[in-house]
C-alpha angles and dihedrals in degrees: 000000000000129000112254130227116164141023084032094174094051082060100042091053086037076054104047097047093051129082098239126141090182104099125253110240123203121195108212155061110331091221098044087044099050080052089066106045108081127250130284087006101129130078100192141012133204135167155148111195121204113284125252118263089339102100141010097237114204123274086003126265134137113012107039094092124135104236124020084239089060087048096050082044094048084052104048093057085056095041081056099066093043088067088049097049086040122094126241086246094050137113121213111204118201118198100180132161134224121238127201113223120185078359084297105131092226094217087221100153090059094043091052089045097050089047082061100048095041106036107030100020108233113160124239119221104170145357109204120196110223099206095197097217112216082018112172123300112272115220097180106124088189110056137029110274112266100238097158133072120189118238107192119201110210131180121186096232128045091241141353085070109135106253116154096192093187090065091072099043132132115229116261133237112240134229125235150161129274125177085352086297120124117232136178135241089257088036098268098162090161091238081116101054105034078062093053095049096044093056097036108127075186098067123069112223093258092055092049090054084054093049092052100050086040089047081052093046109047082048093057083057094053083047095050083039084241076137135006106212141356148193123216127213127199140173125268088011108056132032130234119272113255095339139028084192100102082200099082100014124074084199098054090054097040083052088055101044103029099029088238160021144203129247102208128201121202129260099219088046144253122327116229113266120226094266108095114196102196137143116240114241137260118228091270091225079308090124095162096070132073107195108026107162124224123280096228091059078080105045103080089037091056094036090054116029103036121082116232101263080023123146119241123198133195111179092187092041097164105175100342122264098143093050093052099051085053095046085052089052095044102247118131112238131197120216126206121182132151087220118079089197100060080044092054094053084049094049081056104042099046083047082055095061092056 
């Protein structure tokens, strides 16, 4: 694995065509580098650029702008040639930090986020809110601590963009059967809610006899792990989801016209909200570098959104963390940085992992 230079196109398509897992690391400008690489080339994107006015990074770059407007700027030109280089198919994941200004929080993440929604039209799936559990100490004596950073996931299409939930599933409870009784993974056994159904005044006959064939079989699926737990709504005990209007809400409508409706849990487990609790990382021995960001922010993006024998591309790679959750999940990355020196920590750590 070298650090390339030059003909940056003749060893990104030597790249692409090999079998290494080893990244490929480019030395330059993010925005004169992303020029070269062809269109629609890149699977996946992630990324966390320098932060404006808060560290001298070395050998310059991003951040050093003189105005936060000239930074978000800076960033949505660059931002620009990550949707050209993306597939169709790809995901682009932003981790960027706020920064207070005149004791003025600037609101940058939102207003680069919005820039790329509004004036390039990247769509926006998700914000995720990455809560850095044990964060800095906070000294400030005049305002709550910051302990959050945003990560938005962009595509560049409303659908038809490559995402295997069940990759980044927890593993369920199962149900089971106890006394030849079934019960679910949380302890649903339907005594409840046959009780329910047998003394509702808001269900006709006819509806009672339907919620207790769909109560047993819902329970038959808990039994043949088809599902692994389930709620049960019903008219008159328990409210809508999320909206009585049946205007706007298919259960709500199902509650009025059927009596009730199921609440199913899948069989292969959650997926994770959009509320991250991980500690932000230590420099990892990587003592040239102030801000590296943890290694298992990457992990669900990757995980998700790329594509096994997918391309990864981090166009502020730092020191490579990134890159090194890719290698270990066998996806080839790409690394861009205008330092050679973080390149070079990087070109060590990711030989480590072999």
């Amino acid at each position: 694995m070298t650090i390339v230079r030059s003909d940056i196109l003749k060893h990104f398509n030597f790249y692409v065509d090999g079998k290494e897992f080893l990244p490929l690391l480019i030395l330059g400008d993010a925005l004169a580098v992303l020029q070269e690489l062809p269109e629609a080339s890149i699977d996946f994107c992630m990324t966390s650029p320098p932060y404006w006015g808060k560290r001298e990074y070395n050998d310059g770059g991003i951040g050093l702008e003189a105005s936060h407007v000239e930074y978000i700027s800076s960033l949505v030109k660059i931002f620009e040639q990550v949707k050209r280089v993306l597939k169709p198919t790809g995901s682009f994941w932003l981790n960027i930090g706020d920064t207070y200004f005149n004791k003025r929080l600037l609101g940058i993440p939102w207003k680069v986020a919005l820039a790329l929604m509004d004036n390039q039209g990247l769509v926006l799936r998700n914000s995720v809110i990455w809560n850095k559990i044990k964060g800095g100490l906070d000294n400030t004596i005049d305002r709550l601590g910051n302990v959050h950073e945003h990560v938005f996931h962009f595509v560049k299409h409303p659908t038809g963009y490559y995402y295997n939930a069940d990759s980044i599933r927890t593993s369920p409870r199962q149900g089971r059967v106890i006394n030849g009784a079934i019960v679910s993974a949380t302890g649903v056994r339907g005594v409840r809610y046959r009780r329910q159904i047998e003394l509702s005044t808001a269900l006709t006959n006819d509806e009672k006899i339907a919620a207790f064939k769909a109560l047993n079989d819902m329970l038959g699926k808990v039994s043949l792990g088809e599902i692994s737990d389930f709620r049960m709504i019903i008219r008159g005990q328990q409210r809508a989801t999320h909206s009585d209007s049946e205007r706007v809400s298919g259960r709500a409508k199902e509650l009025k016209d059927r009596g009730f409706y199921f609440l199913k849990y899948h069989p292969k487990g959650s997926k994770p909200g959009d509320v991250w609790d991980i500690l932000p990382e230590d420099t990892q021995k990587r003592n040239g570098h102030f801000a590296p960001y943890p290694e298992d922010l990457c992990k669900i993006p990757i995980l998700a959104t790329c594509p096994p024998g997918g391309i990864v591309l981090d166009p502020f790679c730092g020191t490579g963390t990134t890159l090194s959750v890719a290698q270990a999940f066998e996806r080839k990355s790409v690394g861009i940085d205008v330092s050679e020196s973080y390149l070079q920590i990087t070109q060590k750590r990711c030989h480590r992992l072999i």
